[in-house]
Each structure stands twice: as C-alpha cells, then as structure tokens.
N, C-alpha and C positions, 0 to 999 in steps of 0.2 A: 594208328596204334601208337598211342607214347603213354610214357609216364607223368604226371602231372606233380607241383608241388604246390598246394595250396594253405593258408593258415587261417584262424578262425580267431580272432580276439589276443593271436601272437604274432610276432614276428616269427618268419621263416629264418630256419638258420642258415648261417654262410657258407650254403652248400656250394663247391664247386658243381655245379649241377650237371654237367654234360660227363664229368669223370664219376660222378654217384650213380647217372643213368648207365654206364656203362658198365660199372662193377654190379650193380642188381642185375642186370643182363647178364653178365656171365654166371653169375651164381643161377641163376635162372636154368643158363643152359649148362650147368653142370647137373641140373635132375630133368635134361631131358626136354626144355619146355623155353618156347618164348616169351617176353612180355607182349601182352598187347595191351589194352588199356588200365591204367592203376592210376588213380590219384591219394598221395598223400596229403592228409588234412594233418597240419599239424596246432597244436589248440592248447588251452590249458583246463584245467581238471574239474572246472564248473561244466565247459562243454562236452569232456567226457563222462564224465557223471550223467549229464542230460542225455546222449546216445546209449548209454549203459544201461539206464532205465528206462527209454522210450523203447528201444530196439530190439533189447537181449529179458528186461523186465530182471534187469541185477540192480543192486542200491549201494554200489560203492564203485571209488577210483581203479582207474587201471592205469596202467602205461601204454599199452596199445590196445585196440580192438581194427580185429580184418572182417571186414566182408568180401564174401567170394564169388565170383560171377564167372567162373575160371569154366573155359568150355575147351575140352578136351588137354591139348598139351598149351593153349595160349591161356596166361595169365593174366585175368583181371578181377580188380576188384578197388575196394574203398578202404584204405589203412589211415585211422587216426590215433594221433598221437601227442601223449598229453605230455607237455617240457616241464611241468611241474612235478606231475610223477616221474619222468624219467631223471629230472634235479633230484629229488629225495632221494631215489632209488639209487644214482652213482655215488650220494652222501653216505648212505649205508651200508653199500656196499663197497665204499672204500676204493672207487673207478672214479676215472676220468668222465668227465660231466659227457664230452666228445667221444669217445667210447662205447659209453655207454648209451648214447644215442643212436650211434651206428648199427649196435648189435640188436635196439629196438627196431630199427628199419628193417634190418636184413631180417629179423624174426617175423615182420612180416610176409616177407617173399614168401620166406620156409613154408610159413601156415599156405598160403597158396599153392604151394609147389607139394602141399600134403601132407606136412608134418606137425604132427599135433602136438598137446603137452601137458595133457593131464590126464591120460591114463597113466597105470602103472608103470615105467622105465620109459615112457614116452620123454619127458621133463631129459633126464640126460642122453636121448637120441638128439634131441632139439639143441641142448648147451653143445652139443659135437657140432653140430650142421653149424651152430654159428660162431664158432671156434674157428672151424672149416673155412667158413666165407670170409671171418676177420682176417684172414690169415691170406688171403688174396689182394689184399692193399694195403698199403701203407696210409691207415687212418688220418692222417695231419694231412694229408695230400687231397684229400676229399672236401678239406675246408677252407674260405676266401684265403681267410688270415688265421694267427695262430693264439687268438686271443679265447679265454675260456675254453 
C-alpha cells in the first residue's frame, strides 16, 4: 500500500514527499479511512484533456480528475493532475501557484474519502474539507525549496 507520485510530459513538483505522504494520511484518517494504493499522475492539460475525453467522454481542461478504486474504508485510486491548469487557476484566483496545488491534491483525497462537488451546497462542503486539511500543515514545509 503506498502512495505513488508519478508525471506524464511534466516535471514532478519538489514535493518533500515523505512529509506530503504523511499529511494525505492524516487527512485521510481524519474521515475515518487509510491509504492504500493512490498514485498521482501529475501532467499538463493536453494529457488531461486526452483522459477527459477518452475516460469521462468530457471535451475540456480540468485541474484534476480522481478515479476511484476505494474498497471499503482503504483508499485507492488514480489522481491526475494538470500544472497548467492548476498555473492558470492560482493566476485567477489570485493564490500562490503552491497553494494552490496543495489544495488540488488534498481535493483529491476528499473526492476519495466521498466528498463530492457538484451537487447543490456540495462545492462549499468541499472548500471546508480543504480549508480543513490546509490548515493541518504548514504549506512551504511540504516543498524541497522555496522557489515558485
């Protein structure tokens, strides 16, 4: 059982990796549930676009897409993630590029751990959960160095 961090056409970012496995696990086990197998794919937005429309049969960018393989309280599954959109996304929204990367990650967990985000009032159940889990690290500390 681990978590994996894999990239597709990007560089992986300068995850302290043993302190990002360890904060997804807690947030993990704060809804009750372990990791067992996840790998992150992280990619840019031609490869998610191709997953988007081969997989889901949607025809546009995202910042993430989870797949779920989650069997009973152990969490697995396949989370990619596009640094293009997640770039744009922190431009727009006026966030730190790092940041806002973290809270793409952990929105993964979430969606595994069951929490969705496009029903009615689901969207700000979800911005809590990852309010919630930013708020259990000190983001800069999750990264090699302190550049971008």
């Amino acid at each position: 059982m681990a978590i994996n961090y894999c990239s597709d056409g990007v560089r992986i970012p300068p995850f302290r990796r043993r302190e990002l496995t360890a904060w997804i696990r807690r947030v993990a086990a704060a809804y009750g549930k372990e990791c067992g197998d996840i790998s992150y794919i992280f990619c840019n937005d031609e490869k998610i676009l191709e997953v988007n429309r081969e997989y889901l049969r949607h025809d546009y960018y995202t910042d993430i897409i989870t797949f779920d393989y989650t069997d009973g309280n152990t969490l697995s599954g396949d989370i990619f993630i596009s640094l293009d959109t997640v770039e744009s996304n922190a431009s727009s929204l006026s966030q730190p590029y790092r940041s806002e990367l973290l809270r793409v990650v952990i929105h993964g967990i979430l969606h595994l751990c069951g929490i969705n985000d496009k029903g009615a009032g689901e969207r700000a159940v979800m911005e809590r959960a990852e309010n919630d889990a930013l708020a259990l690290v000190n983001t800069e500390q999750l990264y090699k160095n302190s550049k971008k």
